[in-house]
C-alpha positions in Angstrom: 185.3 111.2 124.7 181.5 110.8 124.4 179.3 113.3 124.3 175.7 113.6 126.1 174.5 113.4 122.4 176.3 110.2 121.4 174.9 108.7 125.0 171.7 109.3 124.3 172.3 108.2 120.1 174.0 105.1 121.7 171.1 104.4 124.6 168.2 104.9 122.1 168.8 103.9 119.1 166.7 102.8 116.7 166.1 99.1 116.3 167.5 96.8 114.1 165.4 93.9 113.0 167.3 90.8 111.5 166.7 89.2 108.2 166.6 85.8 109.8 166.1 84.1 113.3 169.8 82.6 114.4 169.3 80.4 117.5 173.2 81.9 118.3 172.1 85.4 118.1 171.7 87.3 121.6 167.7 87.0 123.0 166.4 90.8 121.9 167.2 90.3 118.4 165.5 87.0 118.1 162.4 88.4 120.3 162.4 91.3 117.9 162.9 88.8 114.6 159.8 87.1 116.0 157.4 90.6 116.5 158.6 91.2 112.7 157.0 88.5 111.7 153.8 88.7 113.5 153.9 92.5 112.8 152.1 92.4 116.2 151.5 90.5 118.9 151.6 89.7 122.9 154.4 87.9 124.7 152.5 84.6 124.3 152.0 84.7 120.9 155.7 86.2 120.1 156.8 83.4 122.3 155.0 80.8 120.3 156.4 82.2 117.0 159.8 81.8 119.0 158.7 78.2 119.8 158.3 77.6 116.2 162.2 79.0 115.0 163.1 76.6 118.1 160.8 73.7 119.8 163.8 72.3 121.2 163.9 75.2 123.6 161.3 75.1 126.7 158.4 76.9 125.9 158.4 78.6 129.5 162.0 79.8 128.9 160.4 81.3 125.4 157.9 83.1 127.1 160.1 84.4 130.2 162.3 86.0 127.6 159.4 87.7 124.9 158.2 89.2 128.4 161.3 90.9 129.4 162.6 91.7 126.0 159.3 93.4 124.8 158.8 94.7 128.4 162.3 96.4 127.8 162.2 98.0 124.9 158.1 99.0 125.4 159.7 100.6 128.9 162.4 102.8 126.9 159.8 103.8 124.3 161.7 101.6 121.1 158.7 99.9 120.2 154.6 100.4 121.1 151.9 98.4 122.5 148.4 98.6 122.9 145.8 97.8 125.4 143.8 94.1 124.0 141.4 92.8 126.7 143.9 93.5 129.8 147.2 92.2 127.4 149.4 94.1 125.5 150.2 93.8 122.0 153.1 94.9 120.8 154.4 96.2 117.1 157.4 97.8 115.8 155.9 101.2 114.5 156.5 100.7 111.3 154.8 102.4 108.6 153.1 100.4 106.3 150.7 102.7 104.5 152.3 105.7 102.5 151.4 109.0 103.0 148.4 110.1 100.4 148.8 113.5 101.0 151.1 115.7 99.0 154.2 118.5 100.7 153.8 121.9 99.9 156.3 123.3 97.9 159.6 124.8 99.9 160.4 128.1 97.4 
């Protein structure tokens, strides 16, 4: 029996990035494989990177999916885009600087 709490653990949870672009993995980890690796980026220049894993694909079929995919997962809040010239760019949210400052002490 599932729990409102497991359904919402199951419907958002957090992304997992693979280690390694697999042309026989599903779309959204491939499109989210590709983002890794830009760190950020529109859907035409995550569908180029995708291009690049696999050229023998159609480049339009490339972009159709990085659109939907990061549309997705930018819709359910699982990754974040910014505003560039009228086109978003997308990242993954990840933390890349540590945090300078120091936590208080807790007794």
């Amino acid at each position: 029996m599932n729990t409102p709490d497991q359904d919402f653990l199951n419907e958002y949870k957090p992304l997992h990035v693979p280690h390694e672009y697999d042309q026989s993995a599903c779309t959204q980890d491939n499109v989210i494989y590709a983002l890794a690796q830009l760190k950020e980026g529109t859907a035409d220049e995550v569908a180029a990177k995708l291009s690049s894993f696999d050229p023998d694909t159609d480049m339009l079929i490339h972009q159709k999916n990085a659109e939907d995919v990061l549309n997705y997962l930018f819709n359910k809040g699982l990754i974040k885009a910014i505003n560039k010239k009228g086109e978003l760019s997308y990242n993954l949210s990840k933390i890349e600087i540590p945090n300078s400052g120091k936590a208080d002490e807790l007794f």
